[in-house]
C-alpha positions as protocol buffer text, in pm:
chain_id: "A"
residue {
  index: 1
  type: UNK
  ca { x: 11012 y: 1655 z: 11899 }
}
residue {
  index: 2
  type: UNK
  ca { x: 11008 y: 2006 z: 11767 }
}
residue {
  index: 3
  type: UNK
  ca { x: 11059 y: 1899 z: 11418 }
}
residue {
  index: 4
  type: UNK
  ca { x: 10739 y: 1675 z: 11503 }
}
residue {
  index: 5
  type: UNK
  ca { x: 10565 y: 1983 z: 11607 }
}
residue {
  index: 6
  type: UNK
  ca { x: 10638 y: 2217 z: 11289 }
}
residue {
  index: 7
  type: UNK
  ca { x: 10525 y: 1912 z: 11077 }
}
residue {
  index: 8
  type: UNK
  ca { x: 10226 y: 1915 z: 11221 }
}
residue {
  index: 9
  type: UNK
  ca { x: 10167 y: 2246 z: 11245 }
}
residue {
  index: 10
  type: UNK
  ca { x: 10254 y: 2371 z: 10911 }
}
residue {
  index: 11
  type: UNK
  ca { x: 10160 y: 2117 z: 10690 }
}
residue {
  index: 12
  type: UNK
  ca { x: 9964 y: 1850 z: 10876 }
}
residue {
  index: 13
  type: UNK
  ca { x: 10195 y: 1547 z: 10887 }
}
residue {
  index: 14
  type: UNK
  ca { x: 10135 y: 1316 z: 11158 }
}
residue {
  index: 15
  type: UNK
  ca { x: 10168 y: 1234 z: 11460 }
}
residue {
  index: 16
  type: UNK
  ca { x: 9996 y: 1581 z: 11531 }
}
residue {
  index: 17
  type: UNK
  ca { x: 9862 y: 1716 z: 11201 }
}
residue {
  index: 18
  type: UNK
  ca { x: 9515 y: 1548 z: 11270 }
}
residue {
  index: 19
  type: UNK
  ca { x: 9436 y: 1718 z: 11586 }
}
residue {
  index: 20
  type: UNK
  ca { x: 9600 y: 2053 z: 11413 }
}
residue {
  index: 21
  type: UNK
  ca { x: 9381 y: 2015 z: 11050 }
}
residue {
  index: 22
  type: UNK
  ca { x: 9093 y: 1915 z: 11352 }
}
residue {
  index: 23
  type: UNK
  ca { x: 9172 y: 2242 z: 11540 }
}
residue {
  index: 24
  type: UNK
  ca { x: 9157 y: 2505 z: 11228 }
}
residue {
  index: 25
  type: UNK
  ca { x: 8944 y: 2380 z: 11029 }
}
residue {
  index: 26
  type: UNK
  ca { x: 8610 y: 2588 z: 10984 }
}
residue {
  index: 27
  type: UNK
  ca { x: 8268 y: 2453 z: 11059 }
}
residue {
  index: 28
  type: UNK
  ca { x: 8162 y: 2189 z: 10787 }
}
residue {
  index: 29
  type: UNK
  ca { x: 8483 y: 2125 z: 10671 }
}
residue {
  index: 30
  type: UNK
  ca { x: 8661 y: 1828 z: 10671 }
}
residue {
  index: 31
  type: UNK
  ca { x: 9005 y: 1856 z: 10801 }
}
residue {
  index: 32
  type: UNK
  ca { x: 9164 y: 1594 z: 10608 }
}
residue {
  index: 33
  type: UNK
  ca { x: 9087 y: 1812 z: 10270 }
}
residue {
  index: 34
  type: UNK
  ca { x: 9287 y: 2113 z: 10443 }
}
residue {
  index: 35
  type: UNK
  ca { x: 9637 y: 2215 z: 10195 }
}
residue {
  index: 36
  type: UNK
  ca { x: 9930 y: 2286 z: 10369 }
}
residue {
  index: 37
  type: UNK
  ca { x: 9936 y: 2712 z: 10329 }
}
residue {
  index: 38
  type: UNK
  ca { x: 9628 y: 2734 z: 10145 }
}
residue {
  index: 39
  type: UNK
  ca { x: 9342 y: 2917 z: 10351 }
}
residue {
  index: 40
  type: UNK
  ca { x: 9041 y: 2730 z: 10220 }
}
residue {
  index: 41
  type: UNK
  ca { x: 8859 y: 2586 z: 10478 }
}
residue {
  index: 42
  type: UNK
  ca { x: 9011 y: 2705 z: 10772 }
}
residue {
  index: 43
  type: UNK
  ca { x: 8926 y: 2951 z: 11055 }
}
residue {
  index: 44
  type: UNK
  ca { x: 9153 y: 3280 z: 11053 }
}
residue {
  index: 45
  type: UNK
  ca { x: 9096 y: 3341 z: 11427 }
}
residue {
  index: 46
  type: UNK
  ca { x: 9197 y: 2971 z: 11522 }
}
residue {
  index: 47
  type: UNK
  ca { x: 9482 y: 3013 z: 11265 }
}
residue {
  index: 48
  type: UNK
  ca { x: 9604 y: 3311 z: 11462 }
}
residue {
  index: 49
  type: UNK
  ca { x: 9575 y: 3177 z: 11803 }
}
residue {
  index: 50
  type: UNK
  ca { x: 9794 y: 2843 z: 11642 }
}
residue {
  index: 51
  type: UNK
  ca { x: 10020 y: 3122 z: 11465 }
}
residue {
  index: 52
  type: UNK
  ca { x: 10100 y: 3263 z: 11856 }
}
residue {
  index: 53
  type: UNK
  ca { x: 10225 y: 2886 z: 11935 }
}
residue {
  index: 54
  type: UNK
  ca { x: 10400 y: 2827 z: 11635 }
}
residue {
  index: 55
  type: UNK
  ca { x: 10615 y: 3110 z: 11664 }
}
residue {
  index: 56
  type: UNK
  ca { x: 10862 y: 3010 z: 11967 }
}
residue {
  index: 57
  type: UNK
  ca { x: 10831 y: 2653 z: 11824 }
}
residue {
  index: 58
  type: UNK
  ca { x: 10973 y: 2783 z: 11512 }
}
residue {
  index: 59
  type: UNK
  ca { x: 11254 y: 2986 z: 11698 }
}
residue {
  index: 60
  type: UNK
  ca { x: 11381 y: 2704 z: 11934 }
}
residue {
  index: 61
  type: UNK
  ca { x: 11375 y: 2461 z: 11620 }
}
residue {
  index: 62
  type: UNK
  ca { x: 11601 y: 2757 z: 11415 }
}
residue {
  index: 63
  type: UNK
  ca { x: 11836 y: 2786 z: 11717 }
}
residue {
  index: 64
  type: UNK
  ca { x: 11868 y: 2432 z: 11753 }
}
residue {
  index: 65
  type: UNK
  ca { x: 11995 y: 2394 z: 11385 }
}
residue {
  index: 66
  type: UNK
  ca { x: 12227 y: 2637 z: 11441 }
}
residue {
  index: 67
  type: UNK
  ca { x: 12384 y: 2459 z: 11807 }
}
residue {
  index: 68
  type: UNK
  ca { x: 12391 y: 2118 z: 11589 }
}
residue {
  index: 69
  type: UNK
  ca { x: 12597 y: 2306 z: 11323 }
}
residue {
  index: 70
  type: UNK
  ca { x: 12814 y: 2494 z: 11559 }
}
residue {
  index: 71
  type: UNK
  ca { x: 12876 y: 2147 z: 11797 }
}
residue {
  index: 72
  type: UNK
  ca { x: 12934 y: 1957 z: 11428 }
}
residue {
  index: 73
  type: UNK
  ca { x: 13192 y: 2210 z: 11380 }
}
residue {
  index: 74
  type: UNK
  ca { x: 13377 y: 2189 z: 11696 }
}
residue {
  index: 75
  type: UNK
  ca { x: 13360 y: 1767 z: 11641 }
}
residue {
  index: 76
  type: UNK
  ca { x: 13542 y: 1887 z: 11337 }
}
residue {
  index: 77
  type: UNK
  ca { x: 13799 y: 2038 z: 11524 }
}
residue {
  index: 78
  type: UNK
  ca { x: 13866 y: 1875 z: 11777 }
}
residue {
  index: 79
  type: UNK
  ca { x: 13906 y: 1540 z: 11591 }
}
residue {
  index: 80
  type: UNK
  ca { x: 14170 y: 1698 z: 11333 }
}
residue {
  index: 81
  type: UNK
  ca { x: 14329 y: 1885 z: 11656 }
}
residue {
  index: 82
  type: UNK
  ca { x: 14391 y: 1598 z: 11823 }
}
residue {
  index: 83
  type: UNK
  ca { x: 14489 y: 1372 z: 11537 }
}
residue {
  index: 84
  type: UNK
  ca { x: 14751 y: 1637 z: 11442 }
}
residue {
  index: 85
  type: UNK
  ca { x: 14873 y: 1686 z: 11825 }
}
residue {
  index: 86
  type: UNK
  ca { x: 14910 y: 1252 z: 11866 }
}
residue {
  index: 87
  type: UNK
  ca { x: 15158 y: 1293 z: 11519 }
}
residue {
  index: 88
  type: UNK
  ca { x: 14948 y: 987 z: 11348 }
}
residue {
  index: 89
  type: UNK
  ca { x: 14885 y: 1206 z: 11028 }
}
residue {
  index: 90
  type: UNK
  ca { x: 15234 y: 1238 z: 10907 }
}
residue {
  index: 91
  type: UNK
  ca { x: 15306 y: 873 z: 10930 }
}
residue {
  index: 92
  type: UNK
  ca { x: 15018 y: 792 z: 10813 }
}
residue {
  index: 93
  type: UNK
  ca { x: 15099 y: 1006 z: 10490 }
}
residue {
  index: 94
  type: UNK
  ca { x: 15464 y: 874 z: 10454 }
}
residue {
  index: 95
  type: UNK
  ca { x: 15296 y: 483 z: 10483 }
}
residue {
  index: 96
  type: UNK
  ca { x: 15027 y: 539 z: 10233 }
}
residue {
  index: 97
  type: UNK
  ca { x: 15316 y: 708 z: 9978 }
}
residue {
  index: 98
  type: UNK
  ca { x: 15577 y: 381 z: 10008 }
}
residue {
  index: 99
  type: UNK
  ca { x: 15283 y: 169 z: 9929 }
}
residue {
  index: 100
  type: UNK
  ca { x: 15175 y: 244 z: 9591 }
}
């Protein structure tokens, strides 16, 4: 969902890029002609006040990357950890080597 948001927020994908492009754009222009980062066409005040929400959007998404990469890493782990602890490695090792 928060990727969803940051789409939509910074460069207009949908599902909520519409209603953002809607939001900032200035009066008499159309939103669908807004450019991601560009500042044609769009009101610096409602910018701002978007800017304020995008902020702890931004942060929660950044954090979040960083819990997926740290829980991918204990997966990691644990899976070799255990695999080492049952003993299943070693034989697996000396099976693979009288097969060739």
């Amino acid at each position: 969902m928060i990727g969803l948001i940051r789409a939509g927020t910074d460069i207009y994908f949908p599902p909520f890029g519409s209603i953002v492009a809607s939001y900032i754009a200035e009066e008499g222009a159309v939103p669908d002609s807004l450019m991601p980062y560009q500042k044609a066409g769009v009101n610096p005040e409602k910018m701002a006040s978007l800017k304020a929400f995008k902020s702890p959007i931004g942060k929660i998404h950044l954090y979040t990357a960083y819990l997926l990469m740290f829980l991918i890493i204990v997966h990691i782990t644990a899976v070799v950890r255990a695999e080492v602890k049952e003993g299943d490695i070693p034989n697996q090792l000396e099976n693979a080597g009288s097969n060739v």
